[in-house]
C-alpha positions in Angstrom: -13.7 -80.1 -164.0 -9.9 -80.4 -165.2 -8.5 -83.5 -163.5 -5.6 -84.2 -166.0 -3.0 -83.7 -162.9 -4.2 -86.8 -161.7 -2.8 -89.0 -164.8 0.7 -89.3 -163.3 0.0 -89.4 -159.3 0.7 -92.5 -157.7 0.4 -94.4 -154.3 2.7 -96.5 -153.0 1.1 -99.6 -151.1 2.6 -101.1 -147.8 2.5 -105.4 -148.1 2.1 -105.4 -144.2 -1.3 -103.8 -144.4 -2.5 -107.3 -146.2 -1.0 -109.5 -143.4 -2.6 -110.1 -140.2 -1.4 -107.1 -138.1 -3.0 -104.8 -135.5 -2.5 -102.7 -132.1 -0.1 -104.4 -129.2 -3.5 -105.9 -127.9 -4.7 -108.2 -130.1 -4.5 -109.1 -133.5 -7.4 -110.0 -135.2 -7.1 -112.7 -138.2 -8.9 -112.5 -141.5 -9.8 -115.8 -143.6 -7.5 -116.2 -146.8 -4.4 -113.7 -145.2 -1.4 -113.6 -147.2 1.5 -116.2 -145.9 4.1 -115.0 -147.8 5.4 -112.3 -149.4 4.0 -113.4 -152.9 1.0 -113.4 -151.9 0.9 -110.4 -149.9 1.5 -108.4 -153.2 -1.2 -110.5 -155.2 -3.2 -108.7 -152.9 -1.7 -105.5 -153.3 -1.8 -106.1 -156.7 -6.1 -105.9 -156.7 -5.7 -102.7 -155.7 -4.1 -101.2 -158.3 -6.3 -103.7 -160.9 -9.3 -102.2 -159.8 -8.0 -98.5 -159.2 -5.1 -97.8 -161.2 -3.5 -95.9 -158.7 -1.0 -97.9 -156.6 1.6 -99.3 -158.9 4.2 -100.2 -156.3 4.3 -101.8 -153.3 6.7 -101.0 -150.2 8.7 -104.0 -148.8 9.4 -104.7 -144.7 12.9 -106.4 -143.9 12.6 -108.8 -142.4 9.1 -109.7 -142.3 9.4 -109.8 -146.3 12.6 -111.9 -146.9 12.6 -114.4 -149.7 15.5 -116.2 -151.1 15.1 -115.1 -154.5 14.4 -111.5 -155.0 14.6 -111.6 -159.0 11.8 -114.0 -158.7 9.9 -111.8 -156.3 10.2 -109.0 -158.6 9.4 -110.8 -161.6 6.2 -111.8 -159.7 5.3 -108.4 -159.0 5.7 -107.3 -162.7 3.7 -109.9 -164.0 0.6 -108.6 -161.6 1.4 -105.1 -163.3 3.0 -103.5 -160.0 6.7 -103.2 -159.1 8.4 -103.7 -155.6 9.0 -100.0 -153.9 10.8 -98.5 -150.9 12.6 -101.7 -148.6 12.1 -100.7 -145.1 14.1 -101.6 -142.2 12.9 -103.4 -139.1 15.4 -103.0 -135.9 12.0 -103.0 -133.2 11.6 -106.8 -133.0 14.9 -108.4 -131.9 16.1 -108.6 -128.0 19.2 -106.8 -129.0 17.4 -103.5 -129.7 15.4 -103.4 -126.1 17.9 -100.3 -125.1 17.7 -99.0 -129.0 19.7 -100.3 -132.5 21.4 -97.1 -134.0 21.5 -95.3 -131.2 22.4 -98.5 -128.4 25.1 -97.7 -126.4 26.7 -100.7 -127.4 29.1 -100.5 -130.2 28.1 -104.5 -130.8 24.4 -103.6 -131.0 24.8 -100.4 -133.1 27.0 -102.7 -135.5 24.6 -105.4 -135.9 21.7 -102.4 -136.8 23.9 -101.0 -139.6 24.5 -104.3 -140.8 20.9 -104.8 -141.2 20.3 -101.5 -142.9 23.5 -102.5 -145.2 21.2 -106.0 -145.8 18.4 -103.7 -146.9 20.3 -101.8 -149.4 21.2 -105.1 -151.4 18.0 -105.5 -151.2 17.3 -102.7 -153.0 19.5 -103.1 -155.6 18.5 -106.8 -156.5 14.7 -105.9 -156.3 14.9 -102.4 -158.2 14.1 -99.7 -155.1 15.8 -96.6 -155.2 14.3 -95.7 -151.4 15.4 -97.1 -148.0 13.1 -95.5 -145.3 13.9 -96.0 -142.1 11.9 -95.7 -139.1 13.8 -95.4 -135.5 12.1 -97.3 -132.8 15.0 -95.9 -130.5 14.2 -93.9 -127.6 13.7 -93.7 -123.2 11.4 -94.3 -120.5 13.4 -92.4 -118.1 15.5 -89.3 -117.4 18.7 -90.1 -116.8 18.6 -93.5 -118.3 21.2 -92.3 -121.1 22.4 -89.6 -122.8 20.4 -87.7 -125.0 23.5 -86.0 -126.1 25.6 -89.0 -126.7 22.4 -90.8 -128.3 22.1 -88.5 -131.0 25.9 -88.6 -131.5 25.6 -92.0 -132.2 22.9 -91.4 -134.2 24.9 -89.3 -136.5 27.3 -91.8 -136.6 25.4 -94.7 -136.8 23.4 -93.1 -140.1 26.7 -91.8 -141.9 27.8 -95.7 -142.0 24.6 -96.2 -143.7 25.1 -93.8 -146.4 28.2 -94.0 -147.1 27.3 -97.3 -148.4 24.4 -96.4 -150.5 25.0 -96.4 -154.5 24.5 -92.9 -156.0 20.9 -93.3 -157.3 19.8 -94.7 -153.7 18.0 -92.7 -151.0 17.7 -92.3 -147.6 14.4 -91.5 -146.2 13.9 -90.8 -142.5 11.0 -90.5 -140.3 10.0 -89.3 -137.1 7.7 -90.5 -134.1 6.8 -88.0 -131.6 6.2 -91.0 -129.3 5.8 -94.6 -129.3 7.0 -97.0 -128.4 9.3 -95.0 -125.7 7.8 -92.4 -123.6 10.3 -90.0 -122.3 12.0 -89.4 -125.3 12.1 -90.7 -128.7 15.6 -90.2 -130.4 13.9 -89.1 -133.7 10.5 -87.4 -132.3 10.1 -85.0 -135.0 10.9 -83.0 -138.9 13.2 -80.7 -137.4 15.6 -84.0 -135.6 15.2 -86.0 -138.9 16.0 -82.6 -140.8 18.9 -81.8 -138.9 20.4 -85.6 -139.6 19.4 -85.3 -143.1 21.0 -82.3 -143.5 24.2 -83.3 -142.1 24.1 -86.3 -144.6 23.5 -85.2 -147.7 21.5 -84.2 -151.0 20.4 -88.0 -151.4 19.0 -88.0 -147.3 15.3 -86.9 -147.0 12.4 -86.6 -144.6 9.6 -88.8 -144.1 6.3 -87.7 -143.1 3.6 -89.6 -141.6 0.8 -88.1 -140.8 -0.4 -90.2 -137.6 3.0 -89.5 -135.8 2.4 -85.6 -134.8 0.4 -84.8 -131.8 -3.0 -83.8 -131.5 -3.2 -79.8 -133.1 -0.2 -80.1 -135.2 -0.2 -78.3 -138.3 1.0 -80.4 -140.4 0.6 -79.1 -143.8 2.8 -76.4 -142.5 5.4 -79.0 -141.5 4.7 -79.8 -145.4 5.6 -76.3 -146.8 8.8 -76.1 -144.9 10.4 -79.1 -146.0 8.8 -78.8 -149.5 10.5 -75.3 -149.1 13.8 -76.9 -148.4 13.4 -79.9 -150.4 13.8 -82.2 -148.4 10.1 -83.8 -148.2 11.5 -87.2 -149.2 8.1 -89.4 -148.5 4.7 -88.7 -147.2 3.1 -91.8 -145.7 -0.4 -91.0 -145.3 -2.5 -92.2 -142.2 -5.4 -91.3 -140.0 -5.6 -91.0 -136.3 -7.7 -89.5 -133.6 -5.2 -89.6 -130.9 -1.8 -91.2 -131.9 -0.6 -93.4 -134.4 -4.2 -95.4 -134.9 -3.2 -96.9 -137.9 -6.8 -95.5 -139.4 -7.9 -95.3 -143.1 -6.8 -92.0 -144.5 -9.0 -89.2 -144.4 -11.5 -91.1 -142.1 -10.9 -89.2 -139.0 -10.1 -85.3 -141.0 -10.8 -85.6 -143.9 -10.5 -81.6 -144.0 -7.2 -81.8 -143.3 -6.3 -84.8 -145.5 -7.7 -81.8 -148.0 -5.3 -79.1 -146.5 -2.3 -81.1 -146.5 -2.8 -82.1 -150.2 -3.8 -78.0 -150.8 -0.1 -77.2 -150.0 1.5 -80.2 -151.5 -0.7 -78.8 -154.8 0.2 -75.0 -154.7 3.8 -76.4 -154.8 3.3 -79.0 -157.6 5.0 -81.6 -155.3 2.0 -84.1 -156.2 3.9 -84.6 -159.4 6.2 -87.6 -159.9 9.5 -85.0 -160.6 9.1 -83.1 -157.6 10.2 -86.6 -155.9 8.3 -87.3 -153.0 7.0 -90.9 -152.4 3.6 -91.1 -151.8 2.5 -93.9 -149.5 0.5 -95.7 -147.2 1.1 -96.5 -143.9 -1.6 -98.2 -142.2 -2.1 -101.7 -140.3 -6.1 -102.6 -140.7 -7.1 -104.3 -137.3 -10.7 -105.2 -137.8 -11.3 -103.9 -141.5 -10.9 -106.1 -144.4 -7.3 -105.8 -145.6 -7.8 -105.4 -149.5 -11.4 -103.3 -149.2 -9.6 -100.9 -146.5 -6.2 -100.3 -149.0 -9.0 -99.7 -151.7 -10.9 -97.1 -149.5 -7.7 -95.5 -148.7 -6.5 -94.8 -151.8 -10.1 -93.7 -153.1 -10.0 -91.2 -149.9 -6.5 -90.1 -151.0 -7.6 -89.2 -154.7 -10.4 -87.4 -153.8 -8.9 -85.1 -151.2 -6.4 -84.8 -154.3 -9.1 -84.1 -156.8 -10.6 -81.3 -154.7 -7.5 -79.4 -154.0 -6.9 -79.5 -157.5 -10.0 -77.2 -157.8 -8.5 -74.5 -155.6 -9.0 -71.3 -157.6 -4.6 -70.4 -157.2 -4.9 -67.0 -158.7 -8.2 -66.0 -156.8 -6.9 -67.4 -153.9 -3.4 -64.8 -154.6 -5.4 -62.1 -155.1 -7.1 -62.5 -152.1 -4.2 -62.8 -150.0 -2.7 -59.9 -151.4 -6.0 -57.7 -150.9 -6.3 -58.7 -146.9 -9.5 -60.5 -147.9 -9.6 -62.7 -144.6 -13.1 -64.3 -145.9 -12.3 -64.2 -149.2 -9.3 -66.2 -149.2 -10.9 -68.5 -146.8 -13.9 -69.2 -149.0 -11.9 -69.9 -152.1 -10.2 -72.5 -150.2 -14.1 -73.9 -148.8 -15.4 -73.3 -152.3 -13.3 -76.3 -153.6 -13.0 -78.7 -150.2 -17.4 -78.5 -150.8 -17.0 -79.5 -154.5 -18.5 -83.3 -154.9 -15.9 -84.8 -157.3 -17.2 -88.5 -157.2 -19.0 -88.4 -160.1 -16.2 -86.6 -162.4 -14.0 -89.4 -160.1 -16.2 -92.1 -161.6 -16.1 -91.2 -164.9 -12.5 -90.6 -165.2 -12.2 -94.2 -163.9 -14.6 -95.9 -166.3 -12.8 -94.1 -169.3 -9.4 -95.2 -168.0 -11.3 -98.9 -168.4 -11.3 -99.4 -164.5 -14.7 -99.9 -162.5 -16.6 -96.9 -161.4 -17.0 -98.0 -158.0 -14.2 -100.0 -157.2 -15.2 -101.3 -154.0 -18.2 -103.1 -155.0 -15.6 -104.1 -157.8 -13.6 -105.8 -155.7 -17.0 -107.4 -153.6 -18.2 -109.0 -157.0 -14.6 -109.9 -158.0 -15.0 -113.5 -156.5 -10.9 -112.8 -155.0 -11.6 -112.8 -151.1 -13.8 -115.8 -151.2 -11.0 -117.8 -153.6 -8.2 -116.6 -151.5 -10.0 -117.6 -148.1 -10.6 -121.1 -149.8 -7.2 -121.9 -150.8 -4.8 -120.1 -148.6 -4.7 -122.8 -145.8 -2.2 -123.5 -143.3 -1.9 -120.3 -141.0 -1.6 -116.7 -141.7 2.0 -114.6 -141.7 1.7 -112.5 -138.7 3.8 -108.7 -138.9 3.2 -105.4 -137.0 1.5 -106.3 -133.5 1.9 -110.2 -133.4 
């Protein structure tokens, strides 16, 4: 079993998944939770000790704001990771209860690009090439604006924004088809987010997540297109049964975890120059925060793993021959291989545990951390 295109694919890590964070009901806290930023990407950190597969972790503004990012940084290299995509937060300030780039407000709209200006020096103090943004901005109602004059403002609102980026900085912009408005989100799918990335320019891409499409979608077609285009900017992968459940990849479909990755293979875009940004997206309510990043990532490579078995020239001929069942089984043929093993001992010869899980269990770090992180827990997403 030829796994060798595995050596240079990556997973990017989210530091709000280690903080105490959950659904808009109730957050659940976890003994030894990260209260800072430095600690949040120790944790992250284990995750790529005991896996070697997530070597970056994203960054949330402001929930992640220190007063020293060159510090922060050198932190992170010193743990062996480096600090990745700085993403903005206009959803938790009273100013944005009417939206932040799209407000009809000029003072509002102002204030939001400011922020997303804030984010960019970020990024150039702490290294990031990749500000992804998501839009909390939407409507309850009909008739409560303009959907016209809220995408103009859009438009608007994101050419600021990248007009102040540096040359080797990107914009990466995702899409909600719901949540938390109802009516209408202003970015509530690929083909808005395309359309504004397309008006912007080369350096503006999409980003996909795979909890924010509804129940049905295709989305490793959504996949093909905007690979086709190239303009898959980031892929944030999640799992959910209904909406944007925030579950570990690959636990609810795992089969289409596998199909998704299928498409993304037959392309070669799981390698690091077709530049897409793997990632994880996920807030762990009443999992352990570490274990369930660890699981994810595990779930991730081994979706990976099996559509790298995909027979591509069997699966060609097939096609071209009209060979429905054929075709079909080539694809079933490598979703039914059992990789762990060959997964396992690719991980032991890389000098990282077999299991890594049980790694992590024996490791001694969650009972340590719960002992001497006192004081309160950093609250993010949900508090």
């Amino acid at each position: 079993m030829n796994l060798s295109a595995l050596d240079d694919f990556t997973i990017e890590v989210p530091s709000w998944a280690y903080g105490n964070s959950g659904t808009r009901f109730k957050v659940f806290t976890m003994p030894g939770g990260p209260r800072n930023p430095y600690e949040k990407i120790s944790d992250a950190a284990q995750v790529n000790r005991l896996t070697g597969l997530a070597p970056r972790v994203s960054i949330h503004i402001p929930w992640d704001l220190v007063d020293d990012w060159s510090d922060l940084r050198a932190h992170a290299e010193k743990l062996g990771v480096k600090l990745g995509a700085v993403n903005s937060n206009v959803f938790q300030d009273d100013d944005y209860k009417l939206g932040s780039l799209c407000h009809p407000e000029k003072r509002v709209r102002d204030k939001a690009i400011a922020h997303h200006k804030l984010c960019l020096d970020v990024m150039r103090q702490t290294g990031s090439t990749d500000l992804k943004i998501w839009l909390p901005d939407g409507l309850n109602y009909p008739g409560q604006d303009s959907l016209r004059g809220r995408q103009d403002r859009l438009a608007d609102s994101l050419q600021q924004i990248y007009a102040a980026m540096d040359d080797d900085q990107r914009l990466l912009l995702e899409y909600k088809f719901f949540e938390p408005y109802f009516y209408s989100m202003d970015i509530p799918d690929w083909g808005t987010s395309l359309v504004h990335c397309l008006a912007l320019g080369d350096r503006a891409s999409v980003v996909l997540d795979t909890g924010h499409h509804a129940p049905g979608t295709n989305i490793e077609f959504i996949v093909m297109q905007l690979l086709r285009v190239k303009k898959l900017g980031a892929f944030d992968f999640n799992s959910r049964f209904y909406a944007d459940d925030d579950l570990i990849v690959g636990s609810a479909d795992p089969f289409q975890l596998f199909r998704i990755l299928s498409e993304i293979v037959s392309l070669g875009a799981h390698r690091p120059e077709s530049g897409v940004n793997f990632m994880l997206d996920q807030c762990h309510n009443i999992e352990e925060k570490i274990p369930g990043q660890i699981r994810s990532v595990l779930n991730v490579e081994q979706a990976l793993a099996k559509a790298l078995q995909v027979d591509q020239e069997a699966l060609a001929a097939a096609q071209v021959e009209g060979d429905v069942l054929g075709a079909h089984a080539v694809l079933m043929d490598a979703y039914e291989t059992d990789v762990r093993g060959a997964l396992a001992d690719r991980r032991e010869q890389r000098g990282l545990p077999r299991d890594p899980l049980a790694a992590y269990r024996h490791s001694g770090y969650a009972e340590s951390i719960a002992t001497t992180r006192t004081g309160g827990a950093q609250l993010s997403w949900g508090a």
